[in-house]
N, C-alpha and C positions, 0 to 999 in steps of 0.2 A: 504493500500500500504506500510505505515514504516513497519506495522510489518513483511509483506511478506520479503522486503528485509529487517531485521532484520535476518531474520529467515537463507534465505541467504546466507548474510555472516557469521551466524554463524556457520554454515556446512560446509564455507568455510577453515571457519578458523578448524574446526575440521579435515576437511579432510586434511591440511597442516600439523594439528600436530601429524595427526596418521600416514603419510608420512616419516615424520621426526623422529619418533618413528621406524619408519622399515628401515627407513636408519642408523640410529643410533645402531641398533639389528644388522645389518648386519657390520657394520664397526669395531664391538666391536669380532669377533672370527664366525660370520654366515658364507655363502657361497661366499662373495667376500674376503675371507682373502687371502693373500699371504702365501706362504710358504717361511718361514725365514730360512736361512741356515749361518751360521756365520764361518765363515775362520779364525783359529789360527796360526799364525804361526810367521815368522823371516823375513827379511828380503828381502827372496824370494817371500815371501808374500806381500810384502808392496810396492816389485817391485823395488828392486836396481840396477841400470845400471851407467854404467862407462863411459856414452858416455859425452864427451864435454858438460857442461853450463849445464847436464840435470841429475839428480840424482835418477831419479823417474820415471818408466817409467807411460805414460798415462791411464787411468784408463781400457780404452779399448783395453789395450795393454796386462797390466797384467791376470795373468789366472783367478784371481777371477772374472776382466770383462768379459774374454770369455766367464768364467761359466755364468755371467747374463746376458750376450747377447745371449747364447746357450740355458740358461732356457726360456728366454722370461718373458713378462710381470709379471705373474703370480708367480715369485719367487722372492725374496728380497737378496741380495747375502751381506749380512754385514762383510766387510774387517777389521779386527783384526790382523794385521801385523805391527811387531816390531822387527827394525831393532837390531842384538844380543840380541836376544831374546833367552835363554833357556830352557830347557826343564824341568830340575828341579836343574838348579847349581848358586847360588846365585853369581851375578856377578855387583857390586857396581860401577855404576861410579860417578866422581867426580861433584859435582854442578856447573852450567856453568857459574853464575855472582853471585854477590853481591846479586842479588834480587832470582836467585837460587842458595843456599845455600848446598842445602840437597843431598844428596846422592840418585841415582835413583837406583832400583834395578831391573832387566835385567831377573831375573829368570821370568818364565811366569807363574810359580805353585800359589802363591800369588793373583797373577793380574786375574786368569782365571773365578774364583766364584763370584767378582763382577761384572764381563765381563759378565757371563749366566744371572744373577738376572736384568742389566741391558738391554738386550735385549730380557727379557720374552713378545711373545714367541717364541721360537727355534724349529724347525723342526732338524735340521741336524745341529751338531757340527764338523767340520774336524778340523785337526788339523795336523799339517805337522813341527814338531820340532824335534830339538838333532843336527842339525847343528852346531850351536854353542858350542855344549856339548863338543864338541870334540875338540875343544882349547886346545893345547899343556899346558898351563898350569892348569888346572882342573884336570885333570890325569884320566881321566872318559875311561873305558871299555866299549864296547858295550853292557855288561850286566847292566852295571849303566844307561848306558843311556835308556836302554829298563825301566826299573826298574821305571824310574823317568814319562816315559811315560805311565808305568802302572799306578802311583799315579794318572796322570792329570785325563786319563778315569775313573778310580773311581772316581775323583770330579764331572763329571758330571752325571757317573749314579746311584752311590749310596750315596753321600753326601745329597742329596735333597728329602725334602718331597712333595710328588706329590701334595698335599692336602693343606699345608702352601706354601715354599718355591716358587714353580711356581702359585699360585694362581687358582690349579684347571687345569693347562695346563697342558698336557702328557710332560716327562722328554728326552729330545730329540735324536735321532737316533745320536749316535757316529761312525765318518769314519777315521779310524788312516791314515795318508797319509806316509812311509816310504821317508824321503827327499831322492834326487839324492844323491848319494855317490860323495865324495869331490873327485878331481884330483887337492887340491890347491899348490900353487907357495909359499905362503906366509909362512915363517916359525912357525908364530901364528899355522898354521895347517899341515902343510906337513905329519910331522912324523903318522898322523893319518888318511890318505887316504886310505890306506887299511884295517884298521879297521872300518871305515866307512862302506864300503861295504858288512858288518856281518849285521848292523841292520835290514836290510827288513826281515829276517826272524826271528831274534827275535819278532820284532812287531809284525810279523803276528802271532806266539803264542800269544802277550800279549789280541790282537784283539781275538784270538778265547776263552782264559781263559777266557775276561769280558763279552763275546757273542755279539759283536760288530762287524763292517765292517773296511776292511781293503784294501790297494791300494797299490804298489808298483812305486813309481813315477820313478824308475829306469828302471823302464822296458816299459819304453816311450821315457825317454832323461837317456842314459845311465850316462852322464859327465855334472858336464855344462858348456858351452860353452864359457862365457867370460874367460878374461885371468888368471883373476886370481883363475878359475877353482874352485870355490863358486859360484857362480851366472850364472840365468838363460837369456839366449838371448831370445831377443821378441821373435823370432822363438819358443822358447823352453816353452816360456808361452803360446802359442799359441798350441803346442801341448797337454801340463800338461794341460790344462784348458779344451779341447775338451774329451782326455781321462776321467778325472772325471767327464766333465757331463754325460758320457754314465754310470760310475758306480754308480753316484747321482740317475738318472732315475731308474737304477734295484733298488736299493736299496728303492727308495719308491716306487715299481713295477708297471712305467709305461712304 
């Protein structure tokens, strides 16, 4: 009789750990992974609102929520928004106490590559910058700012070795997003509202030279709609977040 259940439980316990062995196969890159898609961007991204006591709008408010309430389950929507974030214009600001000292630096080109390494792996990189490029004092052309837009998409698809760098993970699908062209109040940007409205078709060259996917987010929300004509209204997230998940869906052709 001991040896019987000896025998047993040790088939029991076998069968636990070869369980635990296909669950463990399966959570490492098998058939339940998520598709990870990581949002770049400013501001607009990280969801700025002007309204009373609230600086930020709610997670299911901003478009990167809609995107992951729109994708469902099955997608992982990693929000990477930074409020004056650039696109490639080194922009310093001051340290805020005694205990931060140091200078942060605003440019996004720096920050982007340990951004990918840290959330390997990536399915979809968007990337929705050059807002801030266009600060009256930078002196940036629509061609510099494509220009600096061109560098980011190199960083992610040809900086990296498929082999070392990602660990064997494929180097992941890049979607340029063209930001809404500015209508701002603020003298920071006025003088560059109408230059603004040149970049979506720069990008969209810079999108078809590195063979990448490209979006037009002005031709969803022309303006945006808070006052100071920078910033997107819940409404306006609510649209930009519905439009790219239909262009997310073609893009991984479902």
């Amino acid at each position: 009789m001991r040896l019987k259940k000896f025998i047993t439980v040790g088939l029991v316990i076998m069968l636990i750990l070869a369980l635990s062995g296909t669950i463990c196969l399966a959570s490492e890159g098998g058939a339940g992974e998520k598709i990870r898609i990581m949002c770049y961007g400013d501001s607009n991204t990280w969801g700025f609102t002007q309204r009373p006591n609230v600086k930020r709008y709610p997670s299911d408010v901003r478009w990167t929520g809609v995107l992951q309430n729109n994708l469902g389950n099955d997608y992982q929507i990693i929000e990477e928004g930074l409020s004056s974030r650039t696109a490639g214009i080194d922009d310093y600001k001051n340290g805020l106490n005694e205990y931060i000292q140091y200078d942060m630096n605003f440019n996004g080109r720096p920050t982007l590559l340990p951004l990918l390494k840290s959330h390997i792996p990536l399915d979809v990189v968007v990337i929705m910058l050059g807002t801030n490029d266009f600060k009256v004092k930078f002196r940036q052309t629509p061609e510099m700012v494509a220009e600096s837009m061109d560098k980011l998409v190199k960083l992610v698809t040809n900086s990296v070795d498929p082999e070392q760098e990602w660990y064997g993970y494929s180097v992941p699908k890049v979607l340029i997003v063209a930001p809404v062209p500015l209508n701002a109040t603020k003298e920071s940007f006025a003088a560059n509202n109408d230059p603004s409205h040149e970049l979506a078709k720069l990008y969209e060259k810079v999108a078809q030279a590195n063979g990448v996917d490209f979006f037009d987010a002005g031709k969803v929300v022309p303006v945006p709609g808070m006052k100071d004509g920078i910033h997107l209204t819940a409404n306006q997230h609510k649209i930009l977040g519905d439009a790219l998940t239909q262009k997310i869906r073609s893009m991984l052709n479902e």
